[in-house]
Phi, psi and omega in degrees: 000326190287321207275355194288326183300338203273328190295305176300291194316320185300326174307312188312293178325304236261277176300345152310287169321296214266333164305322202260037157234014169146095159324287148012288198279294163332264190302308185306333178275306159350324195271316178297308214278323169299316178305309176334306196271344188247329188294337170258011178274320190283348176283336176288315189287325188279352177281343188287294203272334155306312149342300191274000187276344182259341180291348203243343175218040171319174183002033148274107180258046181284160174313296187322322191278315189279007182280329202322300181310320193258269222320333160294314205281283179332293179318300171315293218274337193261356157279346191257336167277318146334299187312296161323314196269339186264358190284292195313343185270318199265341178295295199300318156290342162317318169304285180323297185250022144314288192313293197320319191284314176320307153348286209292329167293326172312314175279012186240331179271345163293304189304354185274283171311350147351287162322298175306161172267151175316301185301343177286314177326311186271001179261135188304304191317294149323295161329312187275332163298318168302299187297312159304331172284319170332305194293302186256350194294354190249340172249026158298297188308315180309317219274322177287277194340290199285327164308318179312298183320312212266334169289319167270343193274314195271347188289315225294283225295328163328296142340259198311336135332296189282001035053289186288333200279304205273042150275344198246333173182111148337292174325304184301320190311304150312295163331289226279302168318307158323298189311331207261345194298303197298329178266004156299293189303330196277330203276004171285313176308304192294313221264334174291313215264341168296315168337299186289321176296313173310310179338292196295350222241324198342306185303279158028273186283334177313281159328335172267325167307306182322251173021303181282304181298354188280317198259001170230012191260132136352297175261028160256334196318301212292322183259359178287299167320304182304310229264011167068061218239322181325346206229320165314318192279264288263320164307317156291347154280338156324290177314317178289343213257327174303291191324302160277009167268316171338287175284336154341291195298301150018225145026277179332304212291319167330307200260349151323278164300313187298332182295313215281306196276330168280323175302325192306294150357282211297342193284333191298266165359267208302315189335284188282007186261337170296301190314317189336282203289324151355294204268344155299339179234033130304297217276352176100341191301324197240135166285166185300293179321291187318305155349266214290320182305309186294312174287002110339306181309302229256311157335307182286317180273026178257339202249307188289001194271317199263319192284318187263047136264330187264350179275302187315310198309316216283290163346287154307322168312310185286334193274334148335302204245028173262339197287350182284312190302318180252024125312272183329316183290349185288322195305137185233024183256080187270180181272137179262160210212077177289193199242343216296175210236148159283119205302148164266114187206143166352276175269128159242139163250156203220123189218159198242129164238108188057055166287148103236185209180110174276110190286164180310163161082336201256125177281347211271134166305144146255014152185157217211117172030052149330081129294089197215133204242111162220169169211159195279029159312281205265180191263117190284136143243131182256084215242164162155179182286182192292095171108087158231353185115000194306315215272324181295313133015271179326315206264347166281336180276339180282335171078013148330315170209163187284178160258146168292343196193140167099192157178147187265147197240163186232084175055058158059355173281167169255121166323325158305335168288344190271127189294117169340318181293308218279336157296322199278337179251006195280331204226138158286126189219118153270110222278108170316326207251026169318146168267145185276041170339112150302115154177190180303187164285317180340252166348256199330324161309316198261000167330317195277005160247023222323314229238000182212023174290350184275341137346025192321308179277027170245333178284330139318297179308300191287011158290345195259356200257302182281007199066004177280332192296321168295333192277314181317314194277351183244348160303140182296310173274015207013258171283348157276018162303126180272099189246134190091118186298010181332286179288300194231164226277333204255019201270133150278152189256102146324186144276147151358288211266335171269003143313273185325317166293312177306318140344290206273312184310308194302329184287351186262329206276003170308128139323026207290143169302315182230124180259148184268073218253105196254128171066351178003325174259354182337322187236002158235186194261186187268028169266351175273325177293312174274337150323302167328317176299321188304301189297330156302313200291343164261331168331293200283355176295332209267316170204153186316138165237142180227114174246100194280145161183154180278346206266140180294312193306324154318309194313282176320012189239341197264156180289307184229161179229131193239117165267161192223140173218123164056052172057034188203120178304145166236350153193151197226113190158159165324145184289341188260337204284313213279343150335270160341312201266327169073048153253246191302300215284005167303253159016293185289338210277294203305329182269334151310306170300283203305350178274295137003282187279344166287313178318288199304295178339294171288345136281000000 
């Protein structure tokens, strides 16, 4: 009982969605599934009755037989031009709103994912749910409506069948069902095991897909090509795409023969139950018109019997891979969201108390009992080596992820009390892994202001604040320059390192209290790199910085410096006190410097 109820809510969903993309589509299939279902049956009785007016009124030419004949003959051609003409109608709006319901569903699983947490996020198992519900959420729902229609549209025509036949024998009607039932039961059954197979396979196919963005995607071309990487993916996607098709064909050969021995089965059925009717209308029991209805009759509901067995299968399959979609909306490890407010103040303090923090899956801490006390006054550096934790550190004060153990506070708060937007607008971020928005200079700048983007001379200032600005002012169009050729035809390609400035620019024109510069020089080079420090050092006058980097020399701008090793501070303090103690961070700063001065040397 539960799942048929569980079955009717998803239909109710399902025909919700698609009302509100298009009304239209809704009543025209309705209208279609009706005509669908009653139009070859009454075209069959009226072709039945044009038989017998004309077997019956052979060399009759009164006025009367022939308005009779055409008014039967009219009738036929104007349900078969009806049919015809809204089944075309229904395509074509179908089409329109087929996008719109994809569309409108596709934003209710973005606004969902939204939501979800990072760590749910990193998990495969989660991934294969993502890449299915994507794939299918936008023609399934179309696909179940219209299957559903076309599945009451073949009862309708059934019914009317099964009606003339058993006027004629109750038995045969029966004979004829018996014969036709097993391939009904087995093509739903064959749809549960494609269904269970794609499932199990998903990662699978996620990969050959990987493969394919690996040898055609654009921003793979340069290293795929240097280091001759081509023939490797392409082999490996052979292989993985052999592999599923192996069991696939399986599957296939299978629902081939069986397919093959049940159409026989239904076919067996009508066969003697036609020899039946044969031999009644040798012996006269049946007139010719009576023939041609039953034998119509009994081809057609054996073929609409054997056609709404690939609609059930069919149905069920969409409905199979509809369970995804409210799987997903089911997901329930989402970002928790309080409503408090962040206090307007001066000063904020920010302190990590007993933190640590485990990736899902991982047996190993990526930071391990954090204590660290700061505020936005000053200015942070986050320095260690590669996996020392700097960056996870980060993605915990941004509430990218919870910490597993502890809790980081905000003005004596748990970050968790805090409504999510007003964090996400509290902190500025430049990203290692920043995105290169197709889009104006404009845009890409006023993004980290969303709400103030229309602000051209505040989006200007922070390009002059980052230096970006010089590169900019030599664009033929300066900020409406159009950058990455994704989209357009006349887009300049930055380098690398005036990414990295547009990147940095977008992080100044946020409002943010405090910005969040992870890695901040990565990509440039180095008379830009050093150029930069001068632009940290107003950055940070300008607003609290918490800044991760390798390059030591930054380091000298911060108040305070907190190192990390293997996921723990291990020293803490001002560049002369830590200076002074002549340990690790002496130890990184000295081999940098003297590394330096070997360059210089050798040049």
């Amino acid at each position: 009982m539960k799942s048929i109820k569980d079955y009717i809510l998803k239909l109710c969903f399902i025909f919700k969605e698609i009302f509100k993309a298009g009304p239209g589509v809704f009543f025209l299939s309705i209208g279609s599934m009706l005509i669908t279902g009653i139009s070859p049956v009454v075209t069959t009785y009226l072709t039945a009755k044009l038989i017998e007016e004309l077997g019956q009124n052979i060399g009759n030419n009164s006025s009367g037989v022939y308005v009779r004949l055409l008014i039967i003959l009219f009738l036929m051609l104007l349900f078969i031009v009806i049919s015809f003409a809204i089944e075309s109608v229904k395509t074509i709006i179908c089409s329109i709103a087929g996008l719109k319901l994809s569309h409108n569903i596709e934003n209710l699983v973005a606004d969902k994912f939204q939501r979800i947490k990072q760590e749910r996020i990193d998990n495969p198992t989660f991934l294969d749910l993502h890449s299915n519900t994507l794939t299918k959420c936008g023609s399934e729902p179309l696909n179940l409506m219209e299957g559903l229609f076309g599945m009451v549209a073949s009862f309708i025509s059934l019914i009317g069948y099964a009606v003339i036949i058993i006027r004629f024998n109750l038995l045969a009607f029966l004979f004829i069902m018996i014969f036709t039932l097993p391939i009904i039961i087995y093509k739903r059954k064959f749809q549960g095991m494609m269904f269970r197979f794609f499932s199990e396979r998903t990662m699978q196919m996620r990969r050959i897909w990987y493969y394919l963005s690996l040898i055609t995607d654009p921003k793979y071309t340069n290293e795929i090509r240097a280091y001759r990487l081509y023939d490797h993916f392409r082999k490996r996607r052979k292989e993985s795409f052999n592999d599923l098709m192996k069991g696939n064909n399986k599957i296939a050969t299978k629902e081939i023969i069986v397919s093959i021995l049940t159409s026989s089965i239904s076919m067996i059925g009508a066969i003697l139950v036609g020899v039946w009717i044969v031999k009644n209308t040798i012996t006269g029991s049946i007139s010719v018109s009576e023939f041609y209805l039953f034998v119509t009759a009994i081809i057609t509901i054996v073929t609409k019997l054997i056609g709404l067995s690939n609609q059930i299968a069919s149905n069920s399959k969409s409905m199979m891979f509809i369970n995804y979609i409210f799987e997903f909306m089911k997901e329930t490890d989402i970002i928790e969201s309080k409503n408090l407010k962040i206090k307007s103040i001066p000063v904020h303090n920010i302190c990590f108390e007993n933190v640590s923090f485990k990736y899902t899956g991982s047996d190993n801490y990526a930071l391990k009992d954090i204590n660290v006390n700061f505020n936005t006054k000053e200015t942070i550096c986050l320095v260690g080596e590669n996996g020392s934790g700097k960056s996870t550190l980060v993605k915990l004060l941004l509430r990218i992820y919870d910490p597993t153990q502890g809790q980081i506070l905000l003005d004596n708060t748990d970050l968790k009390e805090y409504d999510i937007n007003e964090l996400r607008s509290f902190f500025g971020v430049l990203f290692q892994d920043y995105v290169k928005f197709s889009d104006s200079v404009h845009n890409c700048i006023g993004f980290g202001n969303i709400d103030k983007i229309q602000n051209d001379m505040d989006i200007e200032k922070a390009a002059q604040i980052t230096g970006a600005s010089k590169f900019i002012e030599n664009y033929k169009n300066r900020y409406d320059t159009n950058l990455s050729k994704m989209f357009f035809y006349d887009a300049i390609e930055p380098s690398g390192g005036q990414w990295q400035k547009i990147a940095i620019s977008r992080a100044v024109f946020s409002e943010a209290s405090v910005l969040v510069l992870d890695e901040p020089t990565a990509a440039l080079d180095p008379k830009s790199e050093v150029n930069m420090f001068d632009t940290f050092k107003t950055i940070s006058e300008l607003k609290s910085t918490i800044i991760i980097s390798h390059r030591m020399y930054i380091t000298k701008l911060a108040d305070k410096i907190i190192l990390l090793d293997k996921g723990q501070v291990i020293e803490e303090g001002s560049f002369e006190e830590l200076i002074k103690l002549k340990k690790e961070f002496y130890n990184m700063y000295k081999i940098q410097a003297d590394s330096y001065s070997m360059s210089v040397e050798l040049i």
